[in-house]
C-alpha positions in Angstrom: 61.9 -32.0 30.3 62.2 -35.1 32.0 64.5 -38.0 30.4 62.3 -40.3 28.3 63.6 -43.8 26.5 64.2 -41.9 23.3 66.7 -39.2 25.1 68.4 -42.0 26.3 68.9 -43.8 23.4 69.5 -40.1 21.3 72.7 -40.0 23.9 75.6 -40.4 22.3 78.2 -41.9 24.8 75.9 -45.0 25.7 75.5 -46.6 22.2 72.2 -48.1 22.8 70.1 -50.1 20.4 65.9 -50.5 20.0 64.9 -53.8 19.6 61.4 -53.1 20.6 58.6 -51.1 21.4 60.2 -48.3 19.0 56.7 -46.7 19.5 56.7 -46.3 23.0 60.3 -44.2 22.9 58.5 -41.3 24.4 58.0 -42.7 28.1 59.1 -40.6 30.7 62.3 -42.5 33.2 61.8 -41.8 36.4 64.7 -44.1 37.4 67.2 -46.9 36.3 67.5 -49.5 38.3 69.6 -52.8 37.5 67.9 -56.1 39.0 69.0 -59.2 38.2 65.5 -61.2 40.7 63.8 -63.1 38.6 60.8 -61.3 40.2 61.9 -57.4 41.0 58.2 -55.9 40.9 58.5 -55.6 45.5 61.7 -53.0 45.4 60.1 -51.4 41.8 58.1 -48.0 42.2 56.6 -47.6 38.6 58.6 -45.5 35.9 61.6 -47.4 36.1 64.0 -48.6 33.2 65.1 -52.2 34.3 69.0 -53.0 33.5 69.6 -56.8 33.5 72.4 -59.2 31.5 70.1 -62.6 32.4 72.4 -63.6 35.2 69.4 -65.7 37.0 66.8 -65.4 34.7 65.4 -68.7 32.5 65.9 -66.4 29.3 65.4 -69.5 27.2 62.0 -70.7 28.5 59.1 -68.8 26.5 56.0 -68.8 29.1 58.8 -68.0 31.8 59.6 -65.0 29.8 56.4 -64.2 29.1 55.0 -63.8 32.9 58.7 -62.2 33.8 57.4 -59.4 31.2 53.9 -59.1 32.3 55.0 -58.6 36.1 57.5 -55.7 34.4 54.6 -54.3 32.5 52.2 -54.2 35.2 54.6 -53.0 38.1 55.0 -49.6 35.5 58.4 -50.7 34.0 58.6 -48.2 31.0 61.6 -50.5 29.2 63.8 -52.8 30.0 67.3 -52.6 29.1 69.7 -55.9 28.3 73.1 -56.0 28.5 74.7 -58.2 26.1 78.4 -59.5 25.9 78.4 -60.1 29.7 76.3 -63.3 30.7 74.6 -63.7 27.1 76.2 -62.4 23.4 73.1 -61.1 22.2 69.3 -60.9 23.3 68.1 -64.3 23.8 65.1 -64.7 21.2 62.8 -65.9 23.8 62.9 -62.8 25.9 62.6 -60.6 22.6 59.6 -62.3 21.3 58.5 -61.9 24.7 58.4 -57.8 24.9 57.6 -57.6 21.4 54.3 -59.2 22.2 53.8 -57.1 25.5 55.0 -54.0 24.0 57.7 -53.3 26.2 60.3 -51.5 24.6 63.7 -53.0 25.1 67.2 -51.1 25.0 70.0 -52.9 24.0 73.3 -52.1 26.5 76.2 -52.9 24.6 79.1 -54.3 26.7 81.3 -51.5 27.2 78.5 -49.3 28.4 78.3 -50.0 32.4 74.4 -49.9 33.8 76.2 -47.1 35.9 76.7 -45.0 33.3 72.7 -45.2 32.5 71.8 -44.5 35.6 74.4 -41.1 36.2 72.2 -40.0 32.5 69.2 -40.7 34.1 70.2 -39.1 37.4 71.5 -35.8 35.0 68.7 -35.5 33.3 66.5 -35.6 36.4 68.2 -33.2 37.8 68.8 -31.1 35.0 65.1 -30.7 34.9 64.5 -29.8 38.5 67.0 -26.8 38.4 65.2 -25.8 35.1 62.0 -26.1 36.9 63.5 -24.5 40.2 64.7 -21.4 38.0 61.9 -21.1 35.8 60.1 -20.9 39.0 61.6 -18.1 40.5 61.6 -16.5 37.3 57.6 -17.1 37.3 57.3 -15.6 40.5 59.7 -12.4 39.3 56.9 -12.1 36.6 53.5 -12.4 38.4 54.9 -10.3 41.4 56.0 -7.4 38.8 52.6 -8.5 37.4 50.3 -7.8 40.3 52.1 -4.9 41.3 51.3 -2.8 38.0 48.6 -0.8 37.0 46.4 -4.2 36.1 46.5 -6.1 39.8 45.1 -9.1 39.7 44.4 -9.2 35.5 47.9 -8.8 35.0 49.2 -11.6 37.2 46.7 -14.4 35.7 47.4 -13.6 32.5 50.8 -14.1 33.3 50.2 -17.0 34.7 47.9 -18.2 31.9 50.6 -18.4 29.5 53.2 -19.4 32.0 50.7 -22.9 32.8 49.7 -22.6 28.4 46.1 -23.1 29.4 43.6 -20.3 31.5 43.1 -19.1 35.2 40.7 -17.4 37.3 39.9 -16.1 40.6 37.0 -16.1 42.5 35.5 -14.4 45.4 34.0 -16.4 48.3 30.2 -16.8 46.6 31.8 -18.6 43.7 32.0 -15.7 41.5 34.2 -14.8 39.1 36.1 -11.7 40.1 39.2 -11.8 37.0 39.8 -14.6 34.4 42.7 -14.7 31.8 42.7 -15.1 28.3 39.3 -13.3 27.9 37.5 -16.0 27.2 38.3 -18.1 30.4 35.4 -16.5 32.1 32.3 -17.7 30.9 34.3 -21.2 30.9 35.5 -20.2 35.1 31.7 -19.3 35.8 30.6 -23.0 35.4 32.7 -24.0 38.4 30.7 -22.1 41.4 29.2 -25.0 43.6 33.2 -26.6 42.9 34.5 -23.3 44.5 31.9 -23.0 47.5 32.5 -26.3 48.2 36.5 -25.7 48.5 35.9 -22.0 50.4 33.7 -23.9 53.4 37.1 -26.2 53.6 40.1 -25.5 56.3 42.9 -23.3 54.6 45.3 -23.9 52.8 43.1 -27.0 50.3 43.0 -27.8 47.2 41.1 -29.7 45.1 40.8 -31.1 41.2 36.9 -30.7 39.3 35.7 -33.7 39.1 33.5 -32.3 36.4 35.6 -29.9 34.6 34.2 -27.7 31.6 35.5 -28.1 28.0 37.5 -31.4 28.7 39.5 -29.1 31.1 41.8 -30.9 34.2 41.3 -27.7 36.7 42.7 -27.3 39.8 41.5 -25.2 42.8 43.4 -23.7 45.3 42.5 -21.6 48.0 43.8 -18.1 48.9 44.8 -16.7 52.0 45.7 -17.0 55.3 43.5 -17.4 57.9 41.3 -20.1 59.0 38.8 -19.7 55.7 39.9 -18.7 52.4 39.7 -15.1 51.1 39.5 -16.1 47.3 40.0 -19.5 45.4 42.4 -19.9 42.0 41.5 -22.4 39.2 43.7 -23.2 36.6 43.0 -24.9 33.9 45.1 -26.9 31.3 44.7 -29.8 29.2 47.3 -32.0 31.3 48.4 -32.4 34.8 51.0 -29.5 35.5 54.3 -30.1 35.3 56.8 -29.4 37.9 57.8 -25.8 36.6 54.0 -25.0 36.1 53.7 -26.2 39.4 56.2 -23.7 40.9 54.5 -20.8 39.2 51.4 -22.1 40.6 52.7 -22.1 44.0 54.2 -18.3 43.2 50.7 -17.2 41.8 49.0 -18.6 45.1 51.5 -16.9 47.4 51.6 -13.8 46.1 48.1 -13.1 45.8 47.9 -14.4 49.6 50.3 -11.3 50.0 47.8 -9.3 48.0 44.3 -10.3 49.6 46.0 -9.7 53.1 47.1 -6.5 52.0 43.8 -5.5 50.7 42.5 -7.2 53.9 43.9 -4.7 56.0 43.0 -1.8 53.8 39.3 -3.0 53.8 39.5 -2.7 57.9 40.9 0.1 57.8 38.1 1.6 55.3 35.1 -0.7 57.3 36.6 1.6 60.5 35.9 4.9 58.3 32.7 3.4 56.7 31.4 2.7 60.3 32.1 6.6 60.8 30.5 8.2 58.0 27.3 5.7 58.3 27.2 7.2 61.8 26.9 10.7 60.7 24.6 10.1 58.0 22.0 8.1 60.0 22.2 10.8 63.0 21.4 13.5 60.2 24.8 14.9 60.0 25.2 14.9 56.0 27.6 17.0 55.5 29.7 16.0 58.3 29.7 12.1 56.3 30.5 14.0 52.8 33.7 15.7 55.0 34.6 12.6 56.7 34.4 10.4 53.4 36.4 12.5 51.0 37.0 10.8 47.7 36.7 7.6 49.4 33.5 6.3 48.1 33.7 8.6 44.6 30.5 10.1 43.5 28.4 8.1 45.6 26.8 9.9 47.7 26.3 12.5 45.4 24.0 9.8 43.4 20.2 9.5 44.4 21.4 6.3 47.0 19.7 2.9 48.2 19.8 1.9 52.0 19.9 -1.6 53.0 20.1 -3.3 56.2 20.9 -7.1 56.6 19.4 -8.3 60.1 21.2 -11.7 61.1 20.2 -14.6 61.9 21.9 -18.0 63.8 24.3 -18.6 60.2 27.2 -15.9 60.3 28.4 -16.9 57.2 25.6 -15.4 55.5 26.4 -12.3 56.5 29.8 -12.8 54.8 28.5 -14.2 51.8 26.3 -11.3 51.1 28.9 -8.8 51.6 31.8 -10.3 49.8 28.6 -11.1 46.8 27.5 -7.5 46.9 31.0 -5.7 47.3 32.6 -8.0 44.2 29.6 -7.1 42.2 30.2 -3.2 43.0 33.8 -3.5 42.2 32.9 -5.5 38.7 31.4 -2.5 37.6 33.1 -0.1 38.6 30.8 1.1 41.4 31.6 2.6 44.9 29.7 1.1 48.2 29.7 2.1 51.3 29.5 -1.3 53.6 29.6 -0.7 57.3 28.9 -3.7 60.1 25.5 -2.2 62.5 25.4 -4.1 65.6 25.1 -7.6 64.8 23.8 -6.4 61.3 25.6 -5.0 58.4 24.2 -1.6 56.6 24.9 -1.1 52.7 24.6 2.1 50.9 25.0 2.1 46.9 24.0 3.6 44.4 20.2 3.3 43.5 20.0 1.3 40.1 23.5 -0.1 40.5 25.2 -3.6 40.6 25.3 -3.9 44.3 21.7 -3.6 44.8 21.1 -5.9 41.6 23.0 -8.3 43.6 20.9 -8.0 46.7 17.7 -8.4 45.1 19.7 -11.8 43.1 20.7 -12.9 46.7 16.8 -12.5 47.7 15.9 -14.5 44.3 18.1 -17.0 45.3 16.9 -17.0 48.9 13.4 -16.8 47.9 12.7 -17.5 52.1 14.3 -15.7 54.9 15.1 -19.0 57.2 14.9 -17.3 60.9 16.9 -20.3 61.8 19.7 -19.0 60.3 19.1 -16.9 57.1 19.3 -12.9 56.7 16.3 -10.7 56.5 16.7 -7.4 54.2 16.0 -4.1 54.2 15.6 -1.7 51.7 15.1 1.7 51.8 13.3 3.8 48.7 15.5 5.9 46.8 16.9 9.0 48.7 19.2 11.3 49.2 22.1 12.1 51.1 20.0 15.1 53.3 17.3 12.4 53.9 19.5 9.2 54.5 19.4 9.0 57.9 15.0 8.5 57.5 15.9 5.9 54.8 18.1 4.1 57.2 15.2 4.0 59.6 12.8 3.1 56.9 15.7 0.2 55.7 15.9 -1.0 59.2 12.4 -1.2 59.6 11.8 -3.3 56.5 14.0 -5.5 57.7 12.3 -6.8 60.8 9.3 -6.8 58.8 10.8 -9.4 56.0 11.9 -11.4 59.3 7.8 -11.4 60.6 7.0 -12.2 57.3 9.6 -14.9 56.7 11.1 -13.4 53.5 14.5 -12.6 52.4 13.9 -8.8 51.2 11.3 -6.4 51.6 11.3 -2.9 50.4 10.3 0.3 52.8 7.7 1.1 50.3 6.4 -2.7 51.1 5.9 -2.2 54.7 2.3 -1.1 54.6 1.4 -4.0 53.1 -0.2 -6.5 55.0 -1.3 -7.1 58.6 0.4 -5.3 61.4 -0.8 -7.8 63.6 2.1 -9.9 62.0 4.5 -7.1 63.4 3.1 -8.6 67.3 4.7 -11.9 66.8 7.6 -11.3 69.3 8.2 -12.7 72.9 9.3 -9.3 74.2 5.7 -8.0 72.8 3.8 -10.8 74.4 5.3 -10.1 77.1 4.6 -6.8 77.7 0.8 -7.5 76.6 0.2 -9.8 79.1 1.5 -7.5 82.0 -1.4 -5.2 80.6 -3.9 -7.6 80.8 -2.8 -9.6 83.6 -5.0 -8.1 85.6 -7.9 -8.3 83.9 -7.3 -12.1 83.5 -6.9 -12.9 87.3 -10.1 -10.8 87.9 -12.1 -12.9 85.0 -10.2 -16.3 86.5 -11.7 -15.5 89.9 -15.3 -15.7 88.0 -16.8 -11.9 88.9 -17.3 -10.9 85.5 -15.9 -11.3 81.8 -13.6 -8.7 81.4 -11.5 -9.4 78.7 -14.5 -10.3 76.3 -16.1 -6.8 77.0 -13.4 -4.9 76.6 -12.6 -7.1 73.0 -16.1 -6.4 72.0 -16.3 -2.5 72.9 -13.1 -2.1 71.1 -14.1 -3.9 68.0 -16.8 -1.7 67.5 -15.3 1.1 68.5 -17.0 2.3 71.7 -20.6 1.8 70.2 -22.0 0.6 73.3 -25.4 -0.4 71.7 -23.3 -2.5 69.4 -21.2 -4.1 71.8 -23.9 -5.2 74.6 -26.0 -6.4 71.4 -22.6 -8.4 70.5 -22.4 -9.6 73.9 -25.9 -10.7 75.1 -25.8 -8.1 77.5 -27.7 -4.7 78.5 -25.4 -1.2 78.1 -25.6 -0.5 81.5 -24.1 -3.7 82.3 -21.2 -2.8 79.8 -20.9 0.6 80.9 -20.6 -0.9 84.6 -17.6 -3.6 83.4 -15.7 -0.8 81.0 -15.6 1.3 84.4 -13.8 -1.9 86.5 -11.7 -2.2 83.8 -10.6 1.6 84.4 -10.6 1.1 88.2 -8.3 -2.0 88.3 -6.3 -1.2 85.4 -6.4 2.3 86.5 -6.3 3.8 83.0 -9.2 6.3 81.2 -10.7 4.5 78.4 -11.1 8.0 76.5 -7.6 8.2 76.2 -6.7 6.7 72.5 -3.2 5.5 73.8 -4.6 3.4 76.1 -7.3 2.4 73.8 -4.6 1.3 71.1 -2.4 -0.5 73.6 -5.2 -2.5 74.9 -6.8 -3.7 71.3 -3.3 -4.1 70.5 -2.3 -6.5 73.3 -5.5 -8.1 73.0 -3.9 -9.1 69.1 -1.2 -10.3 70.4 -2.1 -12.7 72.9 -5.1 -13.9 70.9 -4.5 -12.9 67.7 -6.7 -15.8 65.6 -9.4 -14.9 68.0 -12.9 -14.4 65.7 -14.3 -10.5 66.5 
């Protein structure tokens, strides 16, 4: 531990007396310093035990004393220690009265103990505490490494550390969930820090931080995990007192090693994305058994288990993507669960187990993002329970859904969902406008050039379905004078009307270009 007044005056080569502020024994020295200014606070740092013997001081004039006290006492001076037998034979009582109001302890030096000899203690005992701290710390880091390389991983290490800080630790993943927490009970305590640790994982790495609002009465500290750019997990510890500087070494030890670990697992979870990408390929080009071959024991019983298929369609934030993954791969592995997470395009594809935590956690994400935001938000796609023979239609179904729950603005809709609703929602998209008004381009320019409404005939003899009594009656117009105008629309658009392709792709283009049109 660090020297305080009392060790100091507990020493037994320096003979020194109390003569005040017996209560305050237990301040930590951080130096001794001898000063003989009658104003020393400029050169003093805080922490300090002040050695004088009154050379230049007016030791006999009380308010003199007084403000030299109060500029010790504000500047941090824990004590102040007199030498007697030197300049004065004993304490002059106007200096005593002096820290005895203020508080200040005050050390009496007797005058065979040199100020030298304090400070060489002080020095010691400093020291003494560093290469304690220094091999406690390597000691710590023996521990947690021995820890996170048994059978318990992570749990081991932050128990270790737990008891090696005497308070609790946890680790989170990205989302600002709770992943592990030591003792047992840390976690519910952890889980009230969230927004804290988003707001430290959107920082630069390596950061830290302290909680601001800490649960329990806690002083928690964050730091972040990893090595790249953004963080891969975030630490909290929490004690009842700043750390000391041994439980700031196994601090340090704990953050390195599971840097060491989540860079490990880092390249493990490439290496199993690359192998994910391949058995998703198989199973959504109806290759089954081919995936079961390819994915061994990989992904457990999973795809032996009626499955979900999801499909997250970005959007402009990419950091969504990884939130959703990391939130629905740490929920998986919370549980116990396998999931098969595999980047599609721009998009990512999840299959897990129908029922399970990972889809619980994408329909919480969907909760929680009660809006897909096409600025930047994802759009979700589910698929309806299935198998692994039929995965490859539920991937279609998943995908689907997803472009859906982007027309729609939502977060998540299910395949079973998609019939729900207008299609003519579906026809909101440039690349469909676009190809609806090369299909009635024509027909516009021939209506522009005033020889005949085109367009609105054709609307009307679609919207009642060929009924060419109906339509001319909806028009103002005599059927022959339809009949005559459905012809020039064959002629210049050179298409048969009795085909129900074309029929479809005109009413449908006709939606999409004027969709709020009345009928």
């Amino acid at each position: 531990m660090q020297p305080t007044l009392a060790t100091l005056v507990q020493h037994t080569t320096l003979k020194l007396g109390v003569l005040a502020g017996e209560d305050r024994l237990d301040a930590e020295v951080r130096w001794a310093h001898a000063s003989e200014l009658a104003d020393p606070v400029p050169w003093l740092d805080g922490g300090e035990l002040l050695l004088v013997t009154g050379l230049q001081l007016p030791v006999h004039d009380e308010a003199e004393m007084r403000a030299y006290v109060a500029r010790l006492a504000a500047a941090g001076v824990v004590g102040l220690g007199f030498g007697v037998g030197v300049n004065h034979p004993e304490v002059p009582p106007a200096l005593l009265t002096a820290v005895r109001e203020a508080g200040l302890p005050l050390l009496e030096v007797p005058r065979r103990t040199p100020f030298m000899a304090i400070s060489k203690a002080v020095s010691a005992a400093i020291a003494a505490e560093q290469y304690r701290a220094v091999t406690a710390g390597f000691a710590a880091q023996r521990e947690l490494t021995s820890a996170a390389l048994s059978a318990g991983g992570h749990d081991a290490l932050l128990e270790r550390l737990a008891v090696q800080v005497g308070g609790w630790a946890a680790l989170y993943d990205l989302s600002g969930s709770v992943t592990a927490a030591a003792p047992c009970w840390a976690g519910r305590r952890a889980a009230k820090l969230a927004a804290e640790v988003r707001r430290l994982a959107d920082r630069p790495a390596p950061s830290s931080a302290v909680c601001a609002t800490a649960p329990e009465d806690d002083r928690v500290e964050l730091q972040s995990v990893g090595t790249g750019t953004l963080p891969r997990a975030v630490l909290a510890i929490g004690t009842d007192a700043a750390l000391g500087t041994a439980e700031r070494y196994a601090v340090q030890s704990a953050v390195a090693v599971l840097t060491l670990l989540t860079e490990r697992s880092g390249a493990y979870r490439a290496a199993e994305a690359r192998l994910g990408g391949a058995v998703l390929r198989m199973l959504v080009s109806g290759e089954p058994d081919h995936a079961r071959a390819v994915a061994g024991q990989l992904y457990g019983g999973l795809l032996d288990a009626p499955l979900r298929v999801l499909v997250a369609a970005p959007g402009g934030d990419a950091k969504a993507m990884e939130t959703l993954s990391t939130t629905v791969e740490a929920a998986a592995a919370r549980a116990g669960e396998s999931v098969l997470t595999a980047v599609d395009g721009d998009g990512l594809v999840l299959v897990a187990a129908d029922g399970g935590a990972a889809v619980a956690a994408c329909l919480a994400y969907a909760r929680e993002e009660p809006r897909s935001r096409t600025e930047g938000g994802l759009a979700l796609g589910m698929s309806a329970t299935t198998g692994l023979s039929s995965a490859d239609r539920a991937y279609q179904r998943a995908r689907e859904a997803a472009l859906v729950a982007r027309r729609r603005g939502r977060t998540l809709v299910e395949s079973d969902d998609v019939g729900a609703g207008s299609m003519v929602t579906l026809l909101a998209d440039d690349a469909v406008r676009a190809f609806a008004d090369g299909m009635l381009r024509a027909l516009r320019e021939h209506d522009e050039h005033g020889r005949g409404d085109l367009v609105a005939s054709l609307r009307a003899w679609l919207a009642r379905h060929g009924q060419w009594d109906a339509a001319a009656a909806d028009l103002g117009v005599h059927r022959h004078t339809l009949r005559y105008r459905m012809r020039r629309v064959e002629e210049i658009l050179d298409r048969s009307l009795d085909d129900p392709d074309v029929r479809m792709e005109l009413w449908l283009s006709l939606k999409a270009t004027t969709p709020d049109r009345p009928e």
